[in-house]
Steps between C-alpha positions, in 0.01 A plus 500: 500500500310185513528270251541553084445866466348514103575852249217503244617784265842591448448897351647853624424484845433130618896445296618791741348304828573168446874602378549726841369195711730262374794761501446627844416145642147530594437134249713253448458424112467162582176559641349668233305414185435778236245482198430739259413529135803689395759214500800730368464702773627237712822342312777763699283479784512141518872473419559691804279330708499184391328267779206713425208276338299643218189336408291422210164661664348669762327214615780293566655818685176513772493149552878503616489860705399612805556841470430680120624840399235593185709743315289539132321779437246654680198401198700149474465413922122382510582235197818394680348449810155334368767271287681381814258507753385121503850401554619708780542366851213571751705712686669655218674882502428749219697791486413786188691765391219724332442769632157610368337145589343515822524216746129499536456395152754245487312342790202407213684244380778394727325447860872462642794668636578844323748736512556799261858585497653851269880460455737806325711481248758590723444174704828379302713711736301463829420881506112450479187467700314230423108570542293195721139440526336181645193332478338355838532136395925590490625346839742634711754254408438560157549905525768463679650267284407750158665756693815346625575422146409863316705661801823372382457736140373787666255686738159303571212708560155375636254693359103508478370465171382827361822658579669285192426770263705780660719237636602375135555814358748554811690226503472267170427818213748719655747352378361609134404808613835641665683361109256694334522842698899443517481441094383872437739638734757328367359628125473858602853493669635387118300727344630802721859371494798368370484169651410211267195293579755184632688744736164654661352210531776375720543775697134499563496135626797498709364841670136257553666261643687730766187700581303137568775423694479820711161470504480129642827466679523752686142584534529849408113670436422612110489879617831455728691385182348803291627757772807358533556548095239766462627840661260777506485671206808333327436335158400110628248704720350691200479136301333363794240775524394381129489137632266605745280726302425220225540179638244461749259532226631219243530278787125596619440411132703176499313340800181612339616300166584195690213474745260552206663229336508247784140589510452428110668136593331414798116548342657291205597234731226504674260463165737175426487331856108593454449776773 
């Protein structure tokens, strides 16, 4: 990327992108300058990467970078960017990671180049898509440049705007949402069984991690894999029949949480940036 690429926040996710960028060698650590108020955060980080720069503010950060990554949280972005706006380069990049902040409001007080960027959690083994939206002031050059560097930890995906709420849940909550279904499986396997809660839980990760593979490897469809395990009327087919009779309803339910939520955040965001 083009010059000093800035970090401002160093929390659960924007820790999990900036570490897979320098592991994967889409940044050069030398080229990057991090600030954030959590200094402790930093001290094994740094150790590892130690031709990283840290400064003292966010200030100093803007004035240095061309490109900034605003990784606080999603209340926390307006003050961050009103803070560092003054010393940012005409031509400046901002890339956000909240997902519930629309680019359109951003745009009220950053006139600029945008881009609104949702990583995964599992961006730290490059098995993730990575969500991409632009604003029209973003150049070519600029996109592609974004791009090249988020394609080396995973899947890029360019998409418009109001598909980030389905998109997110997806991609960067799956991740929490596939633990927590595997978590009661894994409890009601214990519970109906010998197995301590160490041994099932083992069995049921290494078994996830074959059936991703399957699934992604060798491109076999979701209802190819069940009838290959599933025969008719035999006991996994019996299981799945109670899969199919109750999920479709929690996840019905699920979406209908989240959206209603990401609608909750976007009206509060747009009170703040004064819609």
């Amino acid at each position: 990327m083009e010059g000093k690429v800035g970090f401002i926040g160093f929390g659960s996710m924007g820790g999990v992108l900036l570490r897979s960028l320098l592991r994967y060698g889409s940044l050069i650590e030398q080229e990057v300058i991090v600030s954030t108020r959590s200094r402790e955060k930093l001290s094994g980080f740094i150790s590892k990467y130690p031709g990283l720069e840290v400064m003292q503010s966010n200030t100093e950060l803007a004035e240095r970078c061309h490109t900034v990554f605003i990784c606080v949280g999603t209340n926390e972005v307006k003050g961050v960017i009103e803070e560092i706006n003054p010393s940012l380069a005409e031509d400046a990049h901002l890339v956000y990671i909240s997902g519930g902040l629309t680019i359109s409001n951003v745009a009220k007080i950053y006139d600029g180049k945008i881009s609104k960027v949702i990583p995964s959690l599992t961006c730290g083994t490059r098995n993730c898509v990575i969500l991409v939206h632009h604003n029209e002031k973003v150049t070519e050059d600029n996109s592609m440049r974004l791009e090249r560097c988020l394609s080396k930890i995973g899947t890029v995906k360019i998409i418009a705007e109001d598909q980030f709420e389905i998109g997110a849940d997806i991609t960067s909550c799956a991740p929490a949402f596939m633990a927590a279904m595997m978590k009661h499986f894994t409890a009601a396997a214990v519970k109906n069984s010998v197995f301590s809660e160490e041994e099932a839980l083992a069995m049921v990760r290494t078994t996830m991690l074959g059936t991703a593979t399957l699934l992604s490897k060798r491109k076999i469809p979701f209802d190819s894999l069940i009838d290959r395990v599933a025969t008719n009327g035999g006991i996994t087919g019996d299981g799945v029949n109670v899969l199919d009779e109750k999920l479709p309803a929690v996840f019905d339910e699920l979406f209908a949480v989240t959206l209603a939520k990401n609608d909750a955040v976007k009206a509060g965001m747009d009170e703040q940036y004064g819609s």
